[in-house]
LOPAKE-821099 format. One record per residue (C-alpha): residue in one letter; x, y negated, z. Coordinates in steps of 0.2 Angstrom, whole numbers, plus 5000, padded with zeros to 4 digits. Layout:
BEGIN
+-----+------+------+------+
: res :    x :    y :    z :
+-----+------+------+------+
:   A :    X :    Y :    Z :
...
+-----+------+------+------+
END
This chain:
BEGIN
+-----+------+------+------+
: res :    x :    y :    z :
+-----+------+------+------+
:   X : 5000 : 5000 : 5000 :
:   X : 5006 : 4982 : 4995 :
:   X : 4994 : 4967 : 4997 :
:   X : 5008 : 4953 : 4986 :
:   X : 4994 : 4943 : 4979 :
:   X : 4976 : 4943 : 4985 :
:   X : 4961 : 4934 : 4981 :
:   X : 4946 : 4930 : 4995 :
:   X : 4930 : 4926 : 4991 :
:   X : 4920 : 4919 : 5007 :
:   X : 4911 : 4907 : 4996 :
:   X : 4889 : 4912 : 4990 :
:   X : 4883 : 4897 : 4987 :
:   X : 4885 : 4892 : 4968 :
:   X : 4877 : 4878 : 4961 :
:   X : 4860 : 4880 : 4955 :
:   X : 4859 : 4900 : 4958 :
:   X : 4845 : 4911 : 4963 :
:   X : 4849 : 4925 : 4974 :
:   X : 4850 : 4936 : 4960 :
:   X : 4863 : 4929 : 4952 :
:   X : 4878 : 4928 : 4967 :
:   X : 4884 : 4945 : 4963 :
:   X : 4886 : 4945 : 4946 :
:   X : 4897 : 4928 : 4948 :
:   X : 4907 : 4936 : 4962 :
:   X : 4909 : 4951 : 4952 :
:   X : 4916 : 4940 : 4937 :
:   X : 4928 : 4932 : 4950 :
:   X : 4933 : 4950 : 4955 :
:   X : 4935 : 4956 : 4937 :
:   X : 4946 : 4938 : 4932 :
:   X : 4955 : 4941 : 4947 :
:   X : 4961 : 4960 : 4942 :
:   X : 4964 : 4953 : 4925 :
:   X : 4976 : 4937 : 4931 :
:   X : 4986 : 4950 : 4941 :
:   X : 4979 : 4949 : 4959 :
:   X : 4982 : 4965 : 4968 :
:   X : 4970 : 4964 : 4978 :
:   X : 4950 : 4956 : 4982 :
:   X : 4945 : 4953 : 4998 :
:   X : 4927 : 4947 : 5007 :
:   X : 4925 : 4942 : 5024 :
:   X : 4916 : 4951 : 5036 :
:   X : 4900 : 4940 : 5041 :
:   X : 4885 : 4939 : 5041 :
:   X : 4883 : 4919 : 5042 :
:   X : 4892 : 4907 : 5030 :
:   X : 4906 : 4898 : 5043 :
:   X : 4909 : 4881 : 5048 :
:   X : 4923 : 4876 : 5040 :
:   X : 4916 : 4882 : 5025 :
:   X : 4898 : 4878 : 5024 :
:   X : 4881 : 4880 : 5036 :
:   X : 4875 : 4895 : 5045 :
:   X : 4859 : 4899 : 5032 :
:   X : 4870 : 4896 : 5016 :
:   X : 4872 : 4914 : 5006 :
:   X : 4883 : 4928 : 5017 :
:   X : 4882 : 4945 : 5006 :
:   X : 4886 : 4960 : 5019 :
:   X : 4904 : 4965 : 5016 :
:   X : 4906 : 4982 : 5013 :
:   X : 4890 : 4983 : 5002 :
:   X : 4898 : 4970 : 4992 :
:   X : 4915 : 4976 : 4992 :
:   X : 4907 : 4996 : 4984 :
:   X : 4898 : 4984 : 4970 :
:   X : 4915 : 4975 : 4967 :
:   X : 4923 : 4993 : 4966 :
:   X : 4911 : 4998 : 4950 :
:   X : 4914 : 4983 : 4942 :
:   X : 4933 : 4985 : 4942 :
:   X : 4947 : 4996 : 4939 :
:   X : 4963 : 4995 : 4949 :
:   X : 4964 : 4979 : 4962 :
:   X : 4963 : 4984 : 4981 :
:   X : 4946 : 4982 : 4991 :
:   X : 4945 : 4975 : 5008 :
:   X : 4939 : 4962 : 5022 :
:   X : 4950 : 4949 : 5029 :
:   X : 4946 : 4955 : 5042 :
:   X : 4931 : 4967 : 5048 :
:   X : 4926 : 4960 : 5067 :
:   X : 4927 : 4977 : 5079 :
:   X : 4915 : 4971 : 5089 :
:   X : 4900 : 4971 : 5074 :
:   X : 4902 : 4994 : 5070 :
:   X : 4904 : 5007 : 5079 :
:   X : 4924 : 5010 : 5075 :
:   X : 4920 : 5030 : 5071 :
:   X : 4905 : 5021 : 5059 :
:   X : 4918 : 5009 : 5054 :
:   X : 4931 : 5024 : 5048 :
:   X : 4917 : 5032 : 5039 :
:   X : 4913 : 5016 : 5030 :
:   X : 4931 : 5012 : 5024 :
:   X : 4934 : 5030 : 5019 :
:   X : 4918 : 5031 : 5009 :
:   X : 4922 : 5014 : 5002 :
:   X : 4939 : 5022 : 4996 :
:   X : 4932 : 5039 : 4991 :
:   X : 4921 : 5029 : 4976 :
:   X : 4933 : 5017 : 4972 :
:   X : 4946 : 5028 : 4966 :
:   X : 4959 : 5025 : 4983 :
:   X : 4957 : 5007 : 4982 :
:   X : 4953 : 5004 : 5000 :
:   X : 4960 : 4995 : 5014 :
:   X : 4954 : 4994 : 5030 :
:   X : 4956 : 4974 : 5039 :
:   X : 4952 : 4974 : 5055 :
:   X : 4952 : 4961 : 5068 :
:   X : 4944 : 4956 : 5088 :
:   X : 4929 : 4944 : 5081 :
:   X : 4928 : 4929 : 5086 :
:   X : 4911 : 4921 : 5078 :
:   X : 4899 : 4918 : 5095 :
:   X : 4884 : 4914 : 5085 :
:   X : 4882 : 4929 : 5074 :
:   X : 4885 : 4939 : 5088 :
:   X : 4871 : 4931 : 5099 :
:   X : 4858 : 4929 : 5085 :
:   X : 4860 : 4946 : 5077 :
:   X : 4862 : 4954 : 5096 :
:   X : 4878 : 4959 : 5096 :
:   X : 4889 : 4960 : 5112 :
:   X : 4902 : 4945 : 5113 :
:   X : 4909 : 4948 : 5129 :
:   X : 4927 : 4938 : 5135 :
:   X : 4941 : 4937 : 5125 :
:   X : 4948 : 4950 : 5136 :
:   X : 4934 : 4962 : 5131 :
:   X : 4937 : 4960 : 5114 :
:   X : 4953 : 4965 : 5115 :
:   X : 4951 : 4979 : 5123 :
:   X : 4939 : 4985 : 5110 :
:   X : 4950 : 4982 : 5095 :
:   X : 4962 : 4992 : 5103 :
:   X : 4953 : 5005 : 5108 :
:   X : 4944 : 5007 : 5090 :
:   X : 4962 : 5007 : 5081 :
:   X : 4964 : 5023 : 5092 :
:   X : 4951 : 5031 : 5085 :
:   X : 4950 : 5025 : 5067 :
:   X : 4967 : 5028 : 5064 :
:   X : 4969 : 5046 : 5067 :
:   X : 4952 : 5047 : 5056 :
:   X : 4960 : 5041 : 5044 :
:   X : 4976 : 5051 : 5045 :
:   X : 4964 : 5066 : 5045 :
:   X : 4963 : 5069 : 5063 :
:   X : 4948 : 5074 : 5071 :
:   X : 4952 : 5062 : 5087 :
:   X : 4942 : 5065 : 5106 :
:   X : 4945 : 5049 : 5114 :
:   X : 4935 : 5041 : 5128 :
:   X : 4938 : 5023 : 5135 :
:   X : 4930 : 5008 : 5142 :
:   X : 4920 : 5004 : 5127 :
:   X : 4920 : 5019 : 5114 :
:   X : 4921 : 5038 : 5116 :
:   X : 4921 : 5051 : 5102 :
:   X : 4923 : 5070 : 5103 :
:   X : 4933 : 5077 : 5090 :
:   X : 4927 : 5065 : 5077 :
:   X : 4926 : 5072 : 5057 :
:   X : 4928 : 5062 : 5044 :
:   X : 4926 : 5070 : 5025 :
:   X : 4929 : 5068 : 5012 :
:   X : 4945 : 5057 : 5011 :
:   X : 4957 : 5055 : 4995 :
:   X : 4974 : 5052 : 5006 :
:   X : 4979 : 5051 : 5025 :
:   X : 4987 : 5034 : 5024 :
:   X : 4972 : 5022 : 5019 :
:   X : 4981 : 5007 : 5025 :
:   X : 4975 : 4998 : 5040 :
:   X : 4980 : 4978 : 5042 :
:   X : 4978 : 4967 : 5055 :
:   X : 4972 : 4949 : 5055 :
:   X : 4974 : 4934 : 5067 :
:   X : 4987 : 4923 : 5078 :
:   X : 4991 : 4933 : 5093 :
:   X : 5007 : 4933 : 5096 :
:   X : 5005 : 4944 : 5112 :
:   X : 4990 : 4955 : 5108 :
:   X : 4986 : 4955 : 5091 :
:   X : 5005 : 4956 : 5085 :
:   X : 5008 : 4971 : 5098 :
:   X : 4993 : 4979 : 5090 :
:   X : 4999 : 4976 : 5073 :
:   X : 5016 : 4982 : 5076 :
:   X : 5008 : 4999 : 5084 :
:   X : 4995 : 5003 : 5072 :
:   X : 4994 : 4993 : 5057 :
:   X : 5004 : 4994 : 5039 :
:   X : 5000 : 4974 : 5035 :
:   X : 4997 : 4959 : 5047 :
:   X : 4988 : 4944 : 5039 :
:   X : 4994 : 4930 : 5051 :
:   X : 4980 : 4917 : 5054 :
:   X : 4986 : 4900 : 5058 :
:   X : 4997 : 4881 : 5053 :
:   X : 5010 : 4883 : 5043 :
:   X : 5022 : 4875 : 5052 :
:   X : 5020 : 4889 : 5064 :
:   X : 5026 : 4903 : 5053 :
:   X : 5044 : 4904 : 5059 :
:   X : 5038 : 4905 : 5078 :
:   X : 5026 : 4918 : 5073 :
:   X : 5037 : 4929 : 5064 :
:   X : 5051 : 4926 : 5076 :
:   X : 5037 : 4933 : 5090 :
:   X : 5033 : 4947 : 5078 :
:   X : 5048 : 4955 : 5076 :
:   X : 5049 : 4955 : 5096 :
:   X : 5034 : 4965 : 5096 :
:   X : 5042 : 4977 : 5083 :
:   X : 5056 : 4979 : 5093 :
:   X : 5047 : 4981 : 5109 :
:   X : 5037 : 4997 : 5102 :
:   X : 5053 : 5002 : 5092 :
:   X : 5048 : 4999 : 5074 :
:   X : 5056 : 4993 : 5062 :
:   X : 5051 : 4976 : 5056 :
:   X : 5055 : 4981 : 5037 :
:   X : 5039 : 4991 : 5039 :
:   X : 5025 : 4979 : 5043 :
:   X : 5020 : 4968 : 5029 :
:   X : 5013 : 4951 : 5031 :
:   X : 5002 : 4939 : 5023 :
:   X : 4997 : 4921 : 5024 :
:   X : 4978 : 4916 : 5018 :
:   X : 4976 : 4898 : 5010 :
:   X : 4962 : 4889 : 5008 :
:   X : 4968 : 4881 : 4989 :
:   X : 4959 : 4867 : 4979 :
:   X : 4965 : 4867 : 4962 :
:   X : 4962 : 4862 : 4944 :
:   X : 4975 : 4860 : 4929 :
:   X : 4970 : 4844 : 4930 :
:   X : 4977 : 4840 : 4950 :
:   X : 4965 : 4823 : 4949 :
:   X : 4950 : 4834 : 4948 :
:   X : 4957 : 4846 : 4959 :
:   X : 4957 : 4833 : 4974 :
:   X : 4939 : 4826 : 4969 :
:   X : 4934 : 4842 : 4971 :
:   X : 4943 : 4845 : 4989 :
:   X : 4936 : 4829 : 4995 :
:   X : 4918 : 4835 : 4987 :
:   X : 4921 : 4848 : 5000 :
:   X : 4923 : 4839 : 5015 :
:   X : 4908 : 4827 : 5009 :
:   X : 4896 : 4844 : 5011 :
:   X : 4902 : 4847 : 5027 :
:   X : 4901 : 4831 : 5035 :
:   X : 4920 : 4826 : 5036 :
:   X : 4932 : 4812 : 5035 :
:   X : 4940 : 4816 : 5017 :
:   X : 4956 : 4808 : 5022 :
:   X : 4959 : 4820 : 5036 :
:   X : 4951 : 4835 : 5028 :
:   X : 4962 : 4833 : 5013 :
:   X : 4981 : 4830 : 5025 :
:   X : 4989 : 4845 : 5026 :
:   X : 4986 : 4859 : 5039 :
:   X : 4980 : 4877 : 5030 :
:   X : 4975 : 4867 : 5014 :
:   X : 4984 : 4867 : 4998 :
:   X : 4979 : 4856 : 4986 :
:   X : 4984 : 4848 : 4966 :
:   X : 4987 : 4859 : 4950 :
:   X : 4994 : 4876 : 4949 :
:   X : 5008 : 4872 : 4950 :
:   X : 5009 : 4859 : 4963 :
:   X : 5001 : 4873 : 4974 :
:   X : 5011 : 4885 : 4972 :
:   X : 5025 : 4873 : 4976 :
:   X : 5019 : 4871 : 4991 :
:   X : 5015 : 4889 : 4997 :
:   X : 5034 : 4893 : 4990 :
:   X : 5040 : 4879 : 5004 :
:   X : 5028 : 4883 : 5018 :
:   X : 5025 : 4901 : 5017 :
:   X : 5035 : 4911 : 5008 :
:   X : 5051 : 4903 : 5010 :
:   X : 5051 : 4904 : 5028 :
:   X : 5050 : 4925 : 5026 :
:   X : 5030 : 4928 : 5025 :
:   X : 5028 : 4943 : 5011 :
:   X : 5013 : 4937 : 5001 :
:   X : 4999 : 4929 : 4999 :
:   X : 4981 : 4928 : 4999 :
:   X : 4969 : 4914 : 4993 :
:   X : 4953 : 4907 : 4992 :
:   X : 4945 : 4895 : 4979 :
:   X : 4930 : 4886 : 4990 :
:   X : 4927 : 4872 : 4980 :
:   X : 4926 : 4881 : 4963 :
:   X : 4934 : 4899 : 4961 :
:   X : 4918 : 4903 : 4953 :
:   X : 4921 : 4891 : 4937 :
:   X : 4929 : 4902 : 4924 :
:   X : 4947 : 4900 : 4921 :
:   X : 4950 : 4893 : 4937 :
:   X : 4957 : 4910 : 4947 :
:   X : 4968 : 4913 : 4930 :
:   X : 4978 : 4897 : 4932 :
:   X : 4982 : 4899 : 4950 :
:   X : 4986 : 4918 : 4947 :
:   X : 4998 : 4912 : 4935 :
:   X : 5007 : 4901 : 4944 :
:   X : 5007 : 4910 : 4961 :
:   X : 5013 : 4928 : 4953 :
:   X : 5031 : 4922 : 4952 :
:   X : 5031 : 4921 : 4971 :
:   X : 5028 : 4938 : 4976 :
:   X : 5033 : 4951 : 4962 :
+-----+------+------+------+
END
């Protein structure tokens, strides 16, 4: 497993589009995507559209049911959340689910997994939230039983939270479905990720990466891993156009829709913003350069215009392969 380049889509709401028309222009971003030469599509795993990106009741397509359409409707890119909350299945429901998903998609599958952290889907849709501690404590006491699921184990296992007894889990293409890690954690989430996990997607500024690494290869050694081993990734939220006038109106559209002060929306932080070009500039300086593996990105303001996923694949492949 390698996630180099990948390509998010947490964005449903498309101007002037009924309901039955979202999927097929997400499927048409997975397909451009796999044809720009993204290795990998990934969905988030809500149920409500999030703040930063829009309101509560905008369109949220359940992640797993949309990530089996994306699989029939391409060939080769990698499937997967970034990241599935523990906290919303069952973990043994959750092995099942990832492994059915990589059965009918040919060995596409990866599994992203993280704590949850999203207190209003949780309390609307009935979902414990518990403390941060509890969350926790549930992420890693799922990871001990998905992971021998899908090494094809048949795990017993009782804890705090879960228990299982001698779980099954058929039928599975391979026993090293990869499993990758998201969130900022530099104690708990990194020492999960340096336990379990093949890939950790770290989730924060980037003017913090070099501390975060630094504190992940303490982790790696603390457990007796070799860093070499993990891979990481960085997600950035990109507004783009070939023409980096547009590309800007359309990041400051953005922060209109949600209420924000364009200025500060558009000054730095996670955002990356101008042409192609320009953006991958930036990503090479702030992310890559400072030993982060690859890259992940999403087009919120207008990844679903044709053409637009092709020139940032373009100019972004170079970094990582």
């Amino acid at each position: 497993m390698s996630i180099r380049l990948g390509y998010q889509i947490p964005n449903f709401t498309y101007p002037g589009e009924r309901p039955d028309a979202i999927f097929p222009t997400v499927a048409a971003q997975a397909r451009e995507a796999e044809a720009a030469g993204f290795d990998t599509v990934l969905v988030m795993d809500h149920f409500y559209q999030l703040a930063m990106i829009g309101k509560p009741e905008e369109p949220m397509l359940e992640s797993y049911t949309a990530l089996a359409a994306i699989a029939g409707a391409t060939e080769s890119v990698q499937l997967s959340t970034l990241v599935t909350g523990v906290t919303y299945r069952n973990p043994a429901h959750l092995a099942k689910t990832v492994t059915t998903l990589d059965v009918i998609s040919g060995g596409r599958a990866v599994l992203g997994l993280g704590a949850g952290w999203f207190e209003l889907e949780h309390d609307e849709m009935g979902y414990e939230f518990g403390t941060f501690t509890d969350r926790f404590e549930r992420l890693e006491e799922g990871l001990q039983i998905i992971q021998p699921m899908l090494r094809g184990e048949n795990p017993t296992f009782k804890g705090k939270w879960y228990a299982v007894n001698g779980v099954r889990n058929e039928p599975r293409l391979r026993d090293d479905l990869p499993i990758m890690l998201g969130g900022s954690g530099e104690k708990k989430t990194f020492r999960l990720a340096a336990q379990y996990a093949d890939h950790l997607n770290i989730i924060c500024g980037p003017d913090e990466l070099p501390r975060k690494l630094e504190a992940l290869d303490q982790r790696c050694a603390e457990v007796g891993r070799d860093r070499s081993t993990l891979e990481t990734s960085y997600l950035a939220t990109v507004f783009t156009d070939p023409d980096g006038n547009r590309a800007r109106e359309v990041a400051v559209a953005h922060a209109g829709k949600l209420g924000l002060d364009p200025a500060a929306f558009t000054d730095g932080g996670r955002l990356f913003i101008g042409t192609p070009d320009e953006v991958a500039g930036q990503i090479k300086e702030k992310v890559i350069d400072v030993g982060v593996d690859s890259i992940v990105i999403n087009l919120i303001g207008n990844g679903h215009e044709p053409g637009i996923i092709t020139a940032a694949g373009e100019a972004l492949k170079p970094l990582v392969f």
